[in-house]
N, C-alpha and C positions, 0 to 999 in steps of 0.2 A: 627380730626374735619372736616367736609363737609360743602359743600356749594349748599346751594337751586339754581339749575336751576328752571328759567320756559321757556321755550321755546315756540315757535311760537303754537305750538302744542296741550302744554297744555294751555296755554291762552284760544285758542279755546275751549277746550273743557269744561273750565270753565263757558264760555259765553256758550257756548249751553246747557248745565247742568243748571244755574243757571237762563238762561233766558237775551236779552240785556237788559229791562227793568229793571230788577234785580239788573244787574250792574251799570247803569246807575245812577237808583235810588240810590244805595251803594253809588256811587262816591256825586252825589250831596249831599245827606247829612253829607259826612263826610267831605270834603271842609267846607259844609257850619258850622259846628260843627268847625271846624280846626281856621276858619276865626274869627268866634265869642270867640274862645281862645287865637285868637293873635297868634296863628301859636305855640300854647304850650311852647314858651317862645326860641323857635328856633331860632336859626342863619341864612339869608336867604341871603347872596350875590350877585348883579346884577351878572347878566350871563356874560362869558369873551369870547373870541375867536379869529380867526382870518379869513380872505377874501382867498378862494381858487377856482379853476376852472379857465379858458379861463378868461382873461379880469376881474378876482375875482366878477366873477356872484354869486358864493357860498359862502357856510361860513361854519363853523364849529365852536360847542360851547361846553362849559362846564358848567353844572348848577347845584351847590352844597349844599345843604341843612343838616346842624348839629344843631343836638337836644343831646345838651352836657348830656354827661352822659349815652348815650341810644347809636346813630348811626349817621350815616351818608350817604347820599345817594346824590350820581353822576350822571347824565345824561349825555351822550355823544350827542351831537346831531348833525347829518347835514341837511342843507337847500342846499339844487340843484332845483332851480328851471324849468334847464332844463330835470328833471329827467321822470315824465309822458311821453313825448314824444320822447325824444331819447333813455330811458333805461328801458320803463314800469315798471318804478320801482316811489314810489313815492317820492313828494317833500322835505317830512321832514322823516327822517329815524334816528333812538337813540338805545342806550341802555341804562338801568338802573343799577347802582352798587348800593348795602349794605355793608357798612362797621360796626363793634363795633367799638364805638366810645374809650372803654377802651383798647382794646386788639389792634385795628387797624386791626383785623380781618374780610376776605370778607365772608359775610354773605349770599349774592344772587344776583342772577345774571339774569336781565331778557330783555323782548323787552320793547323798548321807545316810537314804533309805534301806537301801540292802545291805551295803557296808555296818549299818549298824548294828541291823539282826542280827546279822551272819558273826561280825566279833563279839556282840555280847552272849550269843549262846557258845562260839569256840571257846570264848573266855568263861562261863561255866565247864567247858568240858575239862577245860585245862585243872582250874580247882579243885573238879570233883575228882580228876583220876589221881589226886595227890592225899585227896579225903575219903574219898565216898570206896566200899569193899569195890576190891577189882571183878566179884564177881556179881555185882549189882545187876538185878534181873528185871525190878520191876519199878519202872517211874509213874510218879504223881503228877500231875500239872495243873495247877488252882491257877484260872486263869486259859485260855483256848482261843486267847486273839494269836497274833502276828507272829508274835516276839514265844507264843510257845511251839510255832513251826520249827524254828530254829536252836532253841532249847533242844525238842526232838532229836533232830536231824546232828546238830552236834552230839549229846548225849550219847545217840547212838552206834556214833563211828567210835566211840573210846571204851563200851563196855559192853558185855552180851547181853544186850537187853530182850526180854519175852515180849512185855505187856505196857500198857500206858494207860493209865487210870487218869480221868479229867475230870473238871468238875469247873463250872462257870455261871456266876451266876444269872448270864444271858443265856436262854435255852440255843438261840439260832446259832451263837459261836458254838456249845457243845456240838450241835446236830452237825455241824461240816466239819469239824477238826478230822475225825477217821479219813474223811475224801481227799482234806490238806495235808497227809501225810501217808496219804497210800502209798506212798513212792518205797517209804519205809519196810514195807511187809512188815510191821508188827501188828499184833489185835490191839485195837482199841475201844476201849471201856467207859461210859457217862456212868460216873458213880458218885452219892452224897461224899463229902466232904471229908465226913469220921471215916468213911469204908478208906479212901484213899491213904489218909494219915495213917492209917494201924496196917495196911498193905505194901506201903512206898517205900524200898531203899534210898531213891533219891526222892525228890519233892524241891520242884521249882515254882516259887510264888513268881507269877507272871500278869498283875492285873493293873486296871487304870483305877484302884481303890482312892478314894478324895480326902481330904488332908483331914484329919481326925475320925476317918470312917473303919480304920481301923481297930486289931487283925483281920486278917484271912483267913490264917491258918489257925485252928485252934488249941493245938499244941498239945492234947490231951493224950493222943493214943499213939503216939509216933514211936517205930521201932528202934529201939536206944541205940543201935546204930545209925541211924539215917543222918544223909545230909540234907542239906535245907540251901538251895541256890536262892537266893532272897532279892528277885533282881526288880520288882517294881518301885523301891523308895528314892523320889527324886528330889522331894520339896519339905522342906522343915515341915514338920510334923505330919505326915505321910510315911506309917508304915503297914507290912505286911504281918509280920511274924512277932506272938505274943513275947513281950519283957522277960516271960519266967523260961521261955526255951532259950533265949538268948543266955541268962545267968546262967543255966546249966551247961549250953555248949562250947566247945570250940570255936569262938568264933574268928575268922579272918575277912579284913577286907581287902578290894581292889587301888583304893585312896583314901589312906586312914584321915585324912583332913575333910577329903569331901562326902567319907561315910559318916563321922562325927558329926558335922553340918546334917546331913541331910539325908542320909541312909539310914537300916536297921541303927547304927550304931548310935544316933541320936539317942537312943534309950538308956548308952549305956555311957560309963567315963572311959578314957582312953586305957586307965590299967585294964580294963575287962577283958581287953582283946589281944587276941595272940600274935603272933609275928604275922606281917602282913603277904599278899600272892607272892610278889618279887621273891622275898626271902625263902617262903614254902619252896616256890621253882627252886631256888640258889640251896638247897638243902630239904631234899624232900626227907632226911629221918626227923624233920619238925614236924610233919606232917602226917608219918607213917603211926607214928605210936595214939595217931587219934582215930584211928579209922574204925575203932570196934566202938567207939562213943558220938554220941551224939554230935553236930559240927556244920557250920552255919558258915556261908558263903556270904558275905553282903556285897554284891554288886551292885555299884552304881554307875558303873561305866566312864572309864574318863579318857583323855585325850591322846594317850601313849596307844590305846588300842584302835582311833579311829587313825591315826599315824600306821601304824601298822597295814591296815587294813586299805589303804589307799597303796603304802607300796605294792600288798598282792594286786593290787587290781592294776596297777601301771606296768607291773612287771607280765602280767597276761595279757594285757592289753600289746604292750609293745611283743613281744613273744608272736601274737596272734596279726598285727601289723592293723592292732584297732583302733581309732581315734581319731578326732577333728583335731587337725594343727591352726589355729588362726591370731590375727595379731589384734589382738585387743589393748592393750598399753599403747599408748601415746609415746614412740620410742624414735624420739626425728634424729638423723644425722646429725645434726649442729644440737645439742645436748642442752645448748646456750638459746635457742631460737624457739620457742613454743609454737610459731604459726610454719614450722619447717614440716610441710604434709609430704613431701617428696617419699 
């Protein structure tokens, strides 16, 4: 029996074959399909880990998603936030497991790294086109690493967007974001903070902000409709978006257990918050009657989406006839016989 690699390699060449829009587009609908079935009746875990690096700057997770009867799927993940510039290597680095969920056999094996861009900004697109005006023109993005590429790039397939206003408080990430997203043909804008906030329909907080360093966003001048995709809070007291935007908004999250924990939503008690993604999907007039007010997205990304996002990428892979099959498990004939190498 063998086991599906996908490697660095072929991922690529999936996305070049298939198109990023292609992919993109895949991943948002099939979240957004995932979300409005309740996650197909899946098992989905807050994510566990523990604090590692210098002074436990880092962290290190595990994110497990079980759809009994079918599989299971792991994500290993680390957050180094000093990783861009001491190790050019990036901030969030994973890999994905498959397992049978009857056999407890591994199924496939692949990267974490783009699978996870790519769903956590389809998984903003998905919320925003449930909250944010359908005719939303002009995005924010506090924050101009990795994770606001794909913010972007999803953002853009769901609404008519003009303009993208950034703002970062490393000049070198503002000065390439336009070249990182040229694909897009929109203009892109380096603007202070307040310009963005009193200009932004949407506004996506996207930074490696350090646990008590926050807000980011300053919450003062925002267009009383805007939405707020709040996707950088990962670690108990680590947040982006100030206490008093929160009281006033909408807000929903993607794992109301592990946004409590460790998202925006640590600010707030669990009555504060409104029905959660799943439900908005399962009944978008939750969501329709807030679109002209204020309304907060807290992402923290959990295991049903990196599930998700490994079936797109198996199902184009095999589609495309891409992958390493090899036999990694120790699976002898005689079941009984440990030294049976045969």
């Amino acid at each position: 029996m063998e086991t599906v690699i996908l490697t660095r390699q072929h991922i690529a060449k999936i996305v070049e074959e298939k198109g990023l829009d292609h992919f993109m587009d895949r991943m948002i609908a099939r979240l957004g399909e995932a979300f409005r079935e309740g996650g197909y009746g899946g098992i989905t875990p807050a994510r566990d880990g523990f604090l590692r690096g210098p002074a436990d700057t880092a962290i290190l997770e595990w994110m497990p998603h079980h759809r009994p009867g079918d599989s299971i799927t792991i994500k290993t993940v680390g957050y180094t936030p000093s990783n861009p510039q001491d190790h050019r290597l990036p901030t969030i680095i994973g890999t994905m497991t498959r397992y049978d969920d009857v056999t407890g056999r591994l199924l496939a094996v692949c990267d974490g790294i783009l699978p996870t861009a790519v769903r956590t900004g389809a998984a903003a697109a998905v919320a925003s086109r449930l909250l944010a005006r359908p005719d939303s023109r002009v995005l924010g993005l506090v924050g101009a690493g990795a994770q606001a590429v794909t913010q972007a790039h999803a953002l853009s397939r769901v609404f008519p967007l003009e303009r993208i206003l950034v703002h970062d408080i490393e000049p070198a990430h503002e000065r390439t974001f336009a070249e990182r997203v040229e694909f897009l043909g929109l203009d892109v804008e380096v603007v202070p903070v307040a310009v963005l906030e009193a200009a932004a329909d949407i506004i996506c907080t996207v930074t490696s902000v350090g646990v008590g360093a926050g807000p980011v966003l300053p919450g003062v001048r925002l267009q009383p409709h805007a939405h707020v995709n709040a996707i950088g809070a990962d670690l108990i007291g680590k947040f982006e978006v100030p206490l008093h935007v929160l009281k006033s908004a909408f807000v929903t999250t993607d794992h109301r257990g592990q946004a409590l924990r460790e998202g925006e939503s640590q600010q707030l008690v669990e009555s504060d918050l409104g029905p959660d993604l799943m439900d908005l999907c399962a009944d978008p007039s939750l969501a329709e009657r807030h679109r002209d007010g204020l309304t907060v997205f807290d992402s923290t990304g959990f295991a049903l989406e990196d599930h998700i996002a490994f079936d797109v990428l198996l199902e184009l892979a095999g589609d495309a006839g891409i992958g390493d099959y090899v036999r990694i498990e120790h699976l002898p004939e005689d079941a009984l016989d440990p030294y049976a190498f045969a």
